[in-house]
C-alpha atoms as a printed R data frame, in Angstrom:
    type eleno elety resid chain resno       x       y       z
1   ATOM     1    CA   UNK     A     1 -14.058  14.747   1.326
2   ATOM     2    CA   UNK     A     2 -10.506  14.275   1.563
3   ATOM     3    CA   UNK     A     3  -8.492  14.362  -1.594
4   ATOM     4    CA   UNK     A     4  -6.819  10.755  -2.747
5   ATOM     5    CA   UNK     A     5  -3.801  10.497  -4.596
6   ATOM     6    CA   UNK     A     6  -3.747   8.870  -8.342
7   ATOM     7    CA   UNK     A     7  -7.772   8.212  -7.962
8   ATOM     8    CA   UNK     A     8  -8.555   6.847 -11.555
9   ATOM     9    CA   UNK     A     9  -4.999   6.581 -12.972
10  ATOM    10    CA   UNK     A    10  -3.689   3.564 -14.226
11  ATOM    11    CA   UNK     A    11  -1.952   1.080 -11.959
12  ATOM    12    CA   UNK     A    12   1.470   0.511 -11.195
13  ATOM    13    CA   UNK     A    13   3.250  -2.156  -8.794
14  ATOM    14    CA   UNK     A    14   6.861  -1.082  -7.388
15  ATOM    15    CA   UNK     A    15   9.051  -3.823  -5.617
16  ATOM    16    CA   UNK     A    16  12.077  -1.264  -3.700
17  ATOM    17    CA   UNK     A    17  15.139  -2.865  -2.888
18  ATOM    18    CA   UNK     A    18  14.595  -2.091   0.628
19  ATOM    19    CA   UNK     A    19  11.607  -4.502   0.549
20  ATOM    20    CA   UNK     A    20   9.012  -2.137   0.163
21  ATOM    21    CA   UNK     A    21   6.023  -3.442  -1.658
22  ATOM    22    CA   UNK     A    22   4.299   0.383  -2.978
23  ATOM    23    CA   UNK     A    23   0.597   0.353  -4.741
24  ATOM    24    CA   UNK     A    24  -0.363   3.355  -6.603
25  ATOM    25    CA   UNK     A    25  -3.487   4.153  -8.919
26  ATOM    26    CA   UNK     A    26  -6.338   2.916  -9.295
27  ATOM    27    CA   UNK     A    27  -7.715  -0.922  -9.758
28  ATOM    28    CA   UNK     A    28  -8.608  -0.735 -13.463
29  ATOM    29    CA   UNK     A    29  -9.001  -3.932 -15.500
30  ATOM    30    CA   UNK     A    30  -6.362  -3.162 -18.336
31  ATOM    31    CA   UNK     A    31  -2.313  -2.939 -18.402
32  ATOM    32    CA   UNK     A    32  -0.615  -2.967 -15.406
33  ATOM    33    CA   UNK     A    33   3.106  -1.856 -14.885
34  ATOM    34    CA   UNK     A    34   5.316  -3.482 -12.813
35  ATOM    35    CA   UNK     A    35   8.363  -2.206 -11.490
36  ATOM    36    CA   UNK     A    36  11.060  -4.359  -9.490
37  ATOM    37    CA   UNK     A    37  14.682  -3.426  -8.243
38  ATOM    38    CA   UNK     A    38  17.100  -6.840  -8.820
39  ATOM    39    CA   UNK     A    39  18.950  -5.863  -5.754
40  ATOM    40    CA   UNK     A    40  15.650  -7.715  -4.000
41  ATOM    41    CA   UNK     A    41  17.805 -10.873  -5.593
42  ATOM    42    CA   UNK     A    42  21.243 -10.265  -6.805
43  ATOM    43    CA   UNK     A    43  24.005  -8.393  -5.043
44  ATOM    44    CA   UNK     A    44  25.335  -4.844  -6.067
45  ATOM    45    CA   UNK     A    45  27.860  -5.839  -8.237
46  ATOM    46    CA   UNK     A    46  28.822  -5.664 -12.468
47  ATOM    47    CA   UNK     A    47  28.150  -9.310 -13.514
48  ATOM    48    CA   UNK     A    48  29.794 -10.637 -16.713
49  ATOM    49    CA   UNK     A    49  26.337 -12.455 -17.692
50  ATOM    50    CA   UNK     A    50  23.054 -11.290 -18.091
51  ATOM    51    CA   UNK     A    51  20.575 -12.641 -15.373
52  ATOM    52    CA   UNK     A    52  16.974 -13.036 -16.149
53  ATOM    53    CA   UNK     A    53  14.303 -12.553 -13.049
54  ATOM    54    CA   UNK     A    54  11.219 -14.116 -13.534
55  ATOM    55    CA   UNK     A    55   8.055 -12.698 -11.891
56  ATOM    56    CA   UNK     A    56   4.654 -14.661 -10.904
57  ATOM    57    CA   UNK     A    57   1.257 -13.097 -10.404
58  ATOM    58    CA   UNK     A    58  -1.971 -14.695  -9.511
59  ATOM    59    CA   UNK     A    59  -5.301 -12.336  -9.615
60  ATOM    60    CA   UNK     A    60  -7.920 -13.316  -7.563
61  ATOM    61    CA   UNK     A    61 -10.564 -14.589  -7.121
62  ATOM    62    CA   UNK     A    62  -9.485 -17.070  -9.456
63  ATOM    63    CA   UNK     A    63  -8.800 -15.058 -12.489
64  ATOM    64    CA   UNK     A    64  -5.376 -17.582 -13.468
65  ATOM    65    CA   UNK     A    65  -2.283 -16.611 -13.613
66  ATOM    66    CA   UNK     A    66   0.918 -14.316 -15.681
67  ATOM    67    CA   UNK     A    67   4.631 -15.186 -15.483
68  ATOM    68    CA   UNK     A    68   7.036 -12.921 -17.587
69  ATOM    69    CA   UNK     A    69  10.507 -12.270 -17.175
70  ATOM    70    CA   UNK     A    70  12.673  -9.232 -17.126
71  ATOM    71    CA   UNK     A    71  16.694  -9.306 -18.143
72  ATOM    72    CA   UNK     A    72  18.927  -7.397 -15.906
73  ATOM    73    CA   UNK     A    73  21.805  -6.794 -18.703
74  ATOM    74    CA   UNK     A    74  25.404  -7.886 -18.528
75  ATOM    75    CA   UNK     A    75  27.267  -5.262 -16.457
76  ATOM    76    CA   UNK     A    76  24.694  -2.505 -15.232
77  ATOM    77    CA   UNK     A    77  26.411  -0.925 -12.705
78  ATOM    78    CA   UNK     A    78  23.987  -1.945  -9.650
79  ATOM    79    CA   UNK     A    79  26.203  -0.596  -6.670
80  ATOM    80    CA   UNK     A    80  25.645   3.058  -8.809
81  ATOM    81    CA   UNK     A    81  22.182   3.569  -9.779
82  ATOM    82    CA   UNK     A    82  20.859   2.035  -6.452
83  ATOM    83    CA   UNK     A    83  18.393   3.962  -4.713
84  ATOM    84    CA   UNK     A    84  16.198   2.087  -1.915
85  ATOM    85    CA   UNK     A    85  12.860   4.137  -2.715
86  ATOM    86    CA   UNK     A    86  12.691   2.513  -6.396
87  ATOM    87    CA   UNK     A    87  14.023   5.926  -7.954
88  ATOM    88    CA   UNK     A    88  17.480   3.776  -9.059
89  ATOM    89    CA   UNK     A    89  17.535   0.897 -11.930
90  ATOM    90    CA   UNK     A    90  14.420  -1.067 -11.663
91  ATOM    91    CA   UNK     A    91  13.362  -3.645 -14.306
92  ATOM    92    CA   UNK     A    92  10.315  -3.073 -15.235
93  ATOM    93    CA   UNK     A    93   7.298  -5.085 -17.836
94  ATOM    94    CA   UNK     A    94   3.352  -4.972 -17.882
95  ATOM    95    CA   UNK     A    95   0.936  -7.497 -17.443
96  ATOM    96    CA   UNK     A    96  -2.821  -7.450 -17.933
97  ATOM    97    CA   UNK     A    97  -5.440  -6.912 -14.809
98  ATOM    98    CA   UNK     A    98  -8.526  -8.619 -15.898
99  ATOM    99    CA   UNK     A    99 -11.887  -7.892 -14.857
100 ATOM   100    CA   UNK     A   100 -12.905  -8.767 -11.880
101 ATOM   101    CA   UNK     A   101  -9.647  -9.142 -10.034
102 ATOM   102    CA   UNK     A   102  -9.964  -8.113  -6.510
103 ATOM   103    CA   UNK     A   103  -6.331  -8.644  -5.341
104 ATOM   104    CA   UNK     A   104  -2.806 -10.130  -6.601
105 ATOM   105    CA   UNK     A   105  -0.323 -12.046  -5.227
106 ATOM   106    CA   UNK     A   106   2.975 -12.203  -6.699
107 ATOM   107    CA   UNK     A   107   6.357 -13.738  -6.249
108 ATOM   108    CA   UNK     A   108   9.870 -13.370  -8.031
109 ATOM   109    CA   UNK     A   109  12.392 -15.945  -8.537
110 ATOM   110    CA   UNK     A   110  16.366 -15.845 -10.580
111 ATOM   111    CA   UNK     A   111  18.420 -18.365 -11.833
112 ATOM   112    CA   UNK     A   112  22.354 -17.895 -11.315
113 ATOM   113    CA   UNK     A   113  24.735 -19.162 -13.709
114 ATOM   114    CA   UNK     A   114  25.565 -22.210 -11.458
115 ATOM   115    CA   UNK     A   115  22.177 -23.143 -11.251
116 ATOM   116    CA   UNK     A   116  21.364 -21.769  -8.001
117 ATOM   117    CA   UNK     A   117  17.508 -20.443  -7.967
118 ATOM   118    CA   UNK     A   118  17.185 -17.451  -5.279
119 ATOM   119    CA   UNK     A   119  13.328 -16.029  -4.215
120 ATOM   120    CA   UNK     A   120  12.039 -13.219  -3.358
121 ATOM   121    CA   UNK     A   121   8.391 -14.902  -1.764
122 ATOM   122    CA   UNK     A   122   8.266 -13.173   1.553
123 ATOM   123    CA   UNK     A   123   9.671 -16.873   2.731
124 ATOM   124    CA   UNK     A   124   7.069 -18.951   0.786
125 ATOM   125    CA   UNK     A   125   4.324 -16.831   1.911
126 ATOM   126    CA   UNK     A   126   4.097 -14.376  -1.314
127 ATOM   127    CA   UNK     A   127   2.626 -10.890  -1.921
128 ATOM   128    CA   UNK     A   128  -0.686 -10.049  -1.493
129 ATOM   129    CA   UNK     A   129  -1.342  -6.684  -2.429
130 ATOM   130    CA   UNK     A   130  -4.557  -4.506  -2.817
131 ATOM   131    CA   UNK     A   131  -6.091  -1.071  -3.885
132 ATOM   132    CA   UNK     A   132  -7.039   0.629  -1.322
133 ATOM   133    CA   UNK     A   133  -9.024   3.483  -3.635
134 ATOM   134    CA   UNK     A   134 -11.472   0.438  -4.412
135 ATOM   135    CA   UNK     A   135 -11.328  -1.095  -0.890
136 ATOM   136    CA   UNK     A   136 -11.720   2.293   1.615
137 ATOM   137    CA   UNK     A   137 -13.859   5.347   1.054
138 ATOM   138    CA   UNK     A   138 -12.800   8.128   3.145
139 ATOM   139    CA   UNK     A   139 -15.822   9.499   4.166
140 ATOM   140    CA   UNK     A   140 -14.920  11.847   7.455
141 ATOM   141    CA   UNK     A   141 -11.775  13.340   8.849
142 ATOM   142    CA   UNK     A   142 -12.307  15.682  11.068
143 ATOM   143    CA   UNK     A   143 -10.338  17.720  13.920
144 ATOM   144    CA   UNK     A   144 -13.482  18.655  15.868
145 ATOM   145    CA   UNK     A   145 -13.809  21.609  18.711
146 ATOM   146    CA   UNK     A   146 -15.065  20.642  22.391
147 ATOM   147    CA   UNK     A   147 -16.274  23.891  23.902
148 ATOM   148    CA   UNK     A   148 -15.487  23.308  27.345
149 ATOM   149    CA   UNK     A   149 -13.551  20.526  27.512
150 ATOM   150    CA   UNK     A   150  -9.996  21.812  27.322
151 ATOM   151    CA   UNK     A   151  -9.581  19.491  24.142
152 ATOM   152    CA   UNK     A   152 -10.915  18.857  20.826
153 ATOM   153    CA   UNK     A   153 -11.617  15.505  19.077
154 ATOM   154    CA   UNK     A   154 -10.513  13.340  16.162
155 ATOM   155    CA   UNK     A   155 -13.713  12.418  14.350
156 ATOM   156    CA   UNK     A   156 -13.439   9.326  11.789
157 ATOM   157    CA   UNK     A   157 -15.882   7.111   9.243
158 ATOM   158    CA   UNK     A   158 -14.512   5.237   6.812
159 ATOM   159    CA   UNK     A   159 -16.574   2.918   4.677
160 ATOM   160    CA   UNK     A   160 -15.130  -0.097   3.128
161 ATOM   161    CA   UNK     A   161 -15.738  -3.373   1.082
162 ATOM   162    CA   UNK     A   162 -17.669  -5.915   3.423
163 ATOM   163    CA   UNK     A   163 -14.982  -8.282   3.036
164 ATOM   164    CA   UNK     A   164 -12.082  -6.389   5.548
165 ATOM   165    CA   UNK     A   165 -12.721  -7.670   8.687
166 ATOM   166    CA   UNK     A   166 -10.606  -4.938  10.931
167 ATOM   167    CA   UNK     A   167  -9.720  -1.545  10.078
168 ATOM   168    CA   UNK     A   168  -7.273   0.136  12.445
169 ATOM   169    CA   UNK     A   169  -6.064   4.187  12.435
170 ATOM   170    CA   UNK     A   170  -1.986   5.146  12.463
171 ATOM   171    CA   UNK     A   171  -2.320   9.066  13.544
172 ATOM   172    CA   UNK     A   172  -0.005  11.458  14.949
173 ATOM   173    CA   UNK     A   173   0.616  15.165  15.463
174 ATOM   174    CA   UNK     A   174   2.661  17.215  13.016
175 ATOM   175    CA   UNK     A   175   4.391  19.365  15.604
176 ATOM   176    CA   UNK     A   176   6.311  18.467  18.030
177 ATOM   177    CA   UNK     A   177   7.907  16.813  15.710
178 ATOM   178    CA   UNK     A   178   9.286  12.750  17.176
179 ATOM   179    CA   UNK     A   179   6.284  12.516  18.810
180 ATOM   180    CA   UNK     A   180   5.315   8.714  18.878
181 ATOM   181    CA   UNK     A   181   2.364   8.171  16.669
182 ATOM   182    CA   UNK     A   182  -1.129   5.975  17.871
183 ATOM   183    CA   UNK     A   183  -2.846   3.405  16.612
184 ATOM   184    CA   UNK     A   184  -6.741   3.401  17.473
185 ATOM   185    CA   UNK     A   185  -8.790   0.352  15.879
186 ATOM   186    CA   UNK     A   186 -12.186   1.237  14.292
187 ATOM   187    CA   UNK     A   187 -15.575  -0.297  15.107
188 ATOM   188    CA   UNK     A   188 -17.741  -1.483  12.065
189 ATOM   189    CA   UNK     A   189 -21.766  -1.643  11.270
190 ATOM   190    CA   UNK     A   190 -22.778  -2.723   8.097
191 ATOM   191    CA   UNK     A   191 -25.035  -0.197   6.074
192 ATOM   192    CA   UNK     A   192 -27.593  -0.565   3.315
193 ATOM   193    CA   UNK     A   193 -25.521  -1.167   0.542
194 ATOM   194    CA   UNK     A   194 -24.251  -4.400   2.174
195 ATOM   195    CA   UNK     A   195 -21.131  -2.444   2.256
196 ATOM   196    CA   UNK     A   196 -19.516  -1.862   5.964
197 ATOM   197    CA   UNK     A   197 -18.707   1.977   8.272
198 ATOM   198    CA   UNK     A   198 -16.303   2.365  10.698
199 ATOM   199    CA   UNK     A   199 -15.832   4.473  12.785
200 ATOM   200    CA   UNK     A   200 -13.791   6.124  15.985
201 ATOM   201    CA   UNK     A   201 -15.721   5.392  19.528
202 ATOM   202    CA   UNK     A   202 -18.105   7.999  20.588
203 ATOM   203    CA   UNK     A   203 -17.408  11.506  21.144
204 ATOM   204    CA   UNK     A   204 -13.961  10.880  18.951
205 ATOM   205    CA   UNK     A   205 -10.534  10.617  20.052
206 ATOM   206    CA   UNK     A   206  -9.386  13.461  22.669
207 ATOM   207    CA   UNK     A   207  -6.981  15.527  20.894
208 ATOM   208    CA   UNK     A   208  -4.796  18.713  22.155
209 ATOM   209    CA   UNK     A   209  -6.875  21.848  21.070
210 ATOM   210    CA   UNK     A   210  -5.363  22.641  17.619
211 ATOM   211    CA   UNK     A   211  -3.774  19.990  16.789
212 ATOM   212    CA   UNK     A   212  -3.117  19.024  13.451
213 ATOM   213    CA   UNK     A   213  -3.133  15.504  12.792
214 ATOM   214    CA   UNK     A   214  -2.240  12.928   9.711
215 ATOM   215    CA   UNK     A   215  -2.711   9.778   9.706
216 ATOM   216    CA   UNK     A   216  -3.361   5.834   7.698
217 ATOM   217    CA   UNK     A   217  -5.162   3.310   7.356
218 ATOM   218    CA   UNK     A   218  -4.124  -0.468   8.005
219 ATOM   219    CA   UNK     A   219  -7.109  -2.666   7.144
220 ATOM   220    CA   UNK     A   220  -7.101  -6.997   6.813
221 ATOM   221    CA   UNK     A   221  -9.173  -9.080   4.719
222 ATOM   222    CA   UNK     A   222  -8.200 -12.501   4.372
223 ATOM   223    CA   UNK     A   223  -5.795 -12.806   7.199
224 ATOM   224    CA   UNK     A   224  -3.403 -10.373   5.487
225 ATOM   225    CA   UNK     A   225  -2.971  -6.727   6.541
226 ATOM   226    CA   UNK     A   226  -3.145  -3.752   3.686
227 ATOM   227    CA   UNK     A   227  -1.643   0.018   4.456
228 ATOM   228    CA   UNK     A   228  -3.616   2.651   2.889
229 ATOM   229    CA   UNK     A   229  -1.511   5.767   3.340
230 ATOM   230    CA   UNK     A   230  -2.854   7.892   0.342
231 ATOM   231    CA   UNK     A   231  -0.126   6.726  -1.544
232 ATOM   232    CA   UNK     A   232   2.619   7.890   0.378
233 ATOM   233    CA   UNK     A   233   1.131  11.460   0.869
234 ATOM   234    CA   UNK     A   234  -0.449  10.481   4.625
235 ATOM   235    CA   UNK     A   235  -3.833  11.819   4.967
236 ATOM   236    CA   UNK     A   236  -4.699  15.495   6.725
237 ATOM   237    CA   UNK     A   237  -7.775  15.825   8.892
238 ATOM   238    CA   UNK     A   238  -9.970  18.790   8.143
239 ATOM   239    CA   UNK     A   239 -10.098  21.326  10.811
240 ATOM   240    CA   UNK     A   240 -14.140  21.463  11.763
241 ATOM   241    CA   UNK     A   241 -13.327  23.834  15.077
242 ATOM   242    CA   UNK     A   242 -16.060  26.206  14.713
């Protein structure tokens, strides 16, 4: 089993300035903390008024609704504490998860002083963001040997929520370094449990003898497409060459 980052910790949303929407912990019904660079809506510069961002989140399935706004004070020096990965100035409030919510969708929005309203929607479309630690089980990851093949192979199963209709694999090599990484799409049964497996196409995914591989997940559900990348940490197959 393959270890997950932040499994059972507390949520938290982050909203980077370089429009990076990042997901870490766990989906637990309970306080929330969202995080949200202004650059996403105001430019890098010391303004003489305070300017008030108002954020939007739906939880579904039809769980209503939170809006709450966050003051960027008068003449925080935004061109200084930038930093594109969300380690800058980032507003930042909590909201309430309540039971049952499978997914969020969120929008921001800020009124200027002339009356102008800006949005950050993703044009009109909105966030929809996920948990993959309650969506995707990582069940196998393994770099296995082929005795006589002159390769090995990249062994996968990953079970999921019946719900995600496609579940596609980002891998690569970690040396050479540049090398281009591939993206290999998963095929799904449904077990027992009503719950569905996928996995890579018999006899695995050639591989150099060796190698060592990372890799993500990309699933949809819904029409919209989710990145599970162990919360930034990649995940590393298990060597099972014996």
């Amino acid at each position: 089993m393959l270890l997950r980052a932040n499994q059972g910790r507390r949520p938290q949303i982050t909203f980077t300035s370089d429009f990076h929407e990042l997901v870490e912990g766990d989906l637990i019904a309970g306080p929330c903390v969202l995080r949200y660079d202004p650059l996403r809506l105001v430019s890098a510069e010391t303004y003489p008024h305070d300017h008030h961002v108002s954020a939007h989140v739906r939880f579904h399935p039809n769980l209503g609704s939170w809006d709450g706004v966050m003051t960027l004070p008068a003449g925080v020096p935004l061109a200084v504490l930038a930093d594109p990965a969300g380690q800058g100035f980032m507003l930042e409030t909590v909201f309430t998860i309540p039971n049952g919510c499978q997914e969020l969708e969120a929008w921001f929005s800020c009124t200027h002083d002339d009356g102008t309203v800006h949005w950050d929607s993703k044009m009109g479309r909105n966030y929809w963001l996920r948990f993959p630690l309650k969506d995707l089980e990582i069940r196998r990851a393994a770099n296995v040997k082929k005795t006589g093949t002159g390769h090995d192979a990249l062994e996968l199963e990953i079970g999921s929520a019946a719900a995600i209709e496609r579940v596609d694999v980002r891998w690569r090599f970690t040396h050479p370094s540049g090398v281009p990484r591939k993206t290999t799409t998963l095929a799904a049964h449904s077990d027992r449990n009503g719950r569905k497996i996928w996995n890579t196409p018999p006899g695995g995914i050639p591989i150099a003898e060796g190698a060592t591989v990372v890799f993500d997940v990309v699933y949809t559900i819904g029409g919209h497409q989710f990145t599970d990348d162990n919360q930034g940490n990649w995940y590393l197959v298990e060597n099972d060459r014996k």
